[in-house]
N, C-alpha and C positions, 0 to 999 in steps of 0.2 A: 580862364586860367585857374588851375588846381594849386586850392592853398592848404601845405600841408600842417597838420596837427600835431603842434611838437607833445612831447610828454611832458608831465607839470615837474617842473623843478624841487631841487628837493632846498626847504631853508637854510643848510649848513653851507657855508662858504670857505669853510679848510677842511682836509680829511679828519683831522682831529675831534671836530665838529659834528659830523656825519654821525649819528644814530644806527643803530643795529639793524633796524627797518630802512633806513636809506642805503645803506649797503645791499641789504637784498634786493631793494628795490631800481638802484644803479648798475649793479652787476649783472642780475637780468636781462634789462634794456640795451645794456652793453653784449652779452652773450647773444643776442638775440640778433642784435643790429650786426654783430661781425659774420653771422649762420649768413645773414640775408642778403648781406653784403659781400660774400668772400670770394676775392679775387679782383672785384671792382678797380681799390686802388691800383693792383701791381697794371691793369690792363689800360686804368685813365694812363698812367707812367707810359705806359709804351705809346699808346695811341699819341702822347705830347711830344711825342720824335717825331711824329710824321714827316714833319719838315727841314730836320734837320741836314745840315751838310753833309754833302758823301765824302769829302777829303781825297778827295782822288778816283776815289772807287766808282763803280756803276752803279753803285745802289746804298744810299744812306742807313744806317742803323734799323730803322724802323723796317723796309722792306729785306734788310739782312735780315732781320727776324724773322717777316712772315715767311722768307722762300728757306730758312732752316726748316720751320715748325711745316712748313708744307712739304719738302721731299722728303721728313720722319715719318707724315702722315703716309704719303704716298707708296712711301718703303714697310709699310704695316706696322711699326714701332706701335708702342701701345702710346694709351693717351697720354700717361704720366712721361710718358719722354716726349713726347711731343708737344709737351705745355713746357717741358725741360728747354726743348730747343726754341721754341717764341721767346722764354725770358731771359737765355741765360747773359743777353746783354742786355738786359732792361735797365741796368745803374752806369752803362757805360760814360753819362754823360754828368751824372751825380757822381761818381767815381773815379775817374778815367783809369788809374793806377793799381787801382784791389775793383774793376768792375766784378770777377768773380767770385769775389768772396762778398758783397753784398747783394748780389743774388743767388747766393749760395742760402745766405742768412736768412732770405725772403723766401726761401721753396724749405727751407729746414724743415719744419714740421709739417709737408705736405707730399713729402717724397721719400723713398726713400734712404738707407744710409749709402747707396753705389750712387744716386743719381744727384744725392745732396754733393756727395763731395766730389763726382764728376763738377759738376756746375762751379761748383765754389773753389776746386782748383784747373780749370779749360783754359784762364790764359796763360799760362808756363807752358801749358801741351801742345799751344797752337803755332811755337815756336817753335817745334818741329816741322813742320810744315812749309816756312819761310823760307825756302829756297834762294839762293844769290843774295839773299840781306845780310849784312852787319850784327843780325840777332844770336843770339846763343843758342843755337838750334838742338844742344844738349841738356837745356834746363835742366826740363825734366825727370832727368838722368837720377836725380837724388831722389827720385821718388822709386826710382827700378824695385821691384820684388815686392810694392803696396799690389792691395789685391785688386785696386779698381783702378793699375795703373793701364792694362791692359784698356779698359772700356774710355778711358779717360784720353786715351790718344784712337779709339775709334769714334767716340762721338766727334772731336777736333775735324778727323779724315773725311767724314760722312756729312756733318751735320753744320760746318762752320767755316774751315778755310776754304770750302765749294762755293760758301753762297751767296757771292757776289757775281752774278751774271743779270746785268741790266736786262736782259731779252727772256728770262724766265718767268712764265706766269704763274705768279705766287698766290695762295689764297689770302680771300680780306681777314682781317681780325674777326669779323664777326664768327667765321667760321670759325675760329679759335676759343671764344670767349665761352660759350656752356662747357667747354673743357676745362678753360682754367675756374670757371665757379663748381664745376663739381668736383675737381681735385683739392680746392683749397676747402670745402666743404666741408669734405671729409677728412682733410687736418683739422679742420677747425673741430669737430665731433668725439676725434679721436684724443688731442689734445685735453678738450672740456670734461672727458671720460677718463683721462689719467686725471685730472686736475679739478674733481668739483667745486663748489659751492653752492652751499656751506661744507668742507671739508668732509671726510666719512669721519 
């Protein structure tokens, strides 16, 4: 069994406390740890649906995600939307009510600004789509004339209200996951390059 080697703690026990040297040397470890790590959490999040209930449907949350992120791959979408369509319910169950707009929050800095705000407004657009329901199939509507209203009722058509077919063979997560650590990677790069420390 592999025992791992934490880093030495720093003696300050409130930020106030914290020395100029443990700032650098916290920040660091921290910057370092989230490069190494990016994407980890959002993908443990998914993977801890596996089991959850379908509610009717043929296929639960967890496998609605892989068989989006796998007919984006398949349809040649690039990868950044294809890491779009695995998460864009990853808070469904943390959420149920704004799921889009906390995985909107979660791809912020790793996506673009049409793919950010696809994701983080997809449930109002998916009610387009809800034929013979009681839903307000116009939501929407009040978003007419935004410029990613367009992509925002294509990704819904293509990537979401399809992909509930129990008989579809979806790819695993695994196949997903060097995707989502080298897109969040490079938010994470991108971010720490607008935002150094120590400050310019």
């Amino acid at each position: 069994m592999t025992v791992l080697q934490q880093p030495r703690a720093v003696t300050a026990t409130s930020f106030r406390d914290a020395t100029a040297e443990d700032w650098d040397y916290v920040t660091r470890l921290g910057r370092d740890a989230m490069r190494r790590e990016a994407g980890r959490a959002v993908v443990d999040l998914l993977r801890a649906q596996k089991d959850v209930p379908k509610h009717g449907w043929q296929v639960n949350n967890y496998e609605h995600s892989l068989q989006c992120a796998t007919r984006a791959l398949k349809n040649g979408e690039t990868e950044e939307y294809v890491v779009c369509c695995l998460l864009h319910d990853v808070a469904q169950d943390l959420n149920p009510y704004n799921h889009d707009k906390t995985a909107g929050d979660i791809l912020r800095y790793h996506v673009s600004d049409e793919n950010h705000w696809v994701i983080a407004n997809h449930q109002i657009f998916q009610l387009s789509f809800r034929d013979h329901s009681k839903f307000d199939r116009t939501a929407c509507e009040r978003y007419r004339g935004h410029p990613y209203f367009e992509p925002a009722l294509r990704f819904c058509e293509h990537y979401d209200m399809n992909c509930f077919d129990g008989g579809y063979a979806a790819l695993p997560l695994e196949t997903f996951e060097p995707m989502v650590h080298r897109m969040f990677e490079k938010g994470i790069d991108a971010f720490h390059a607008k935002h150094p420390y120590p400050p310019r």
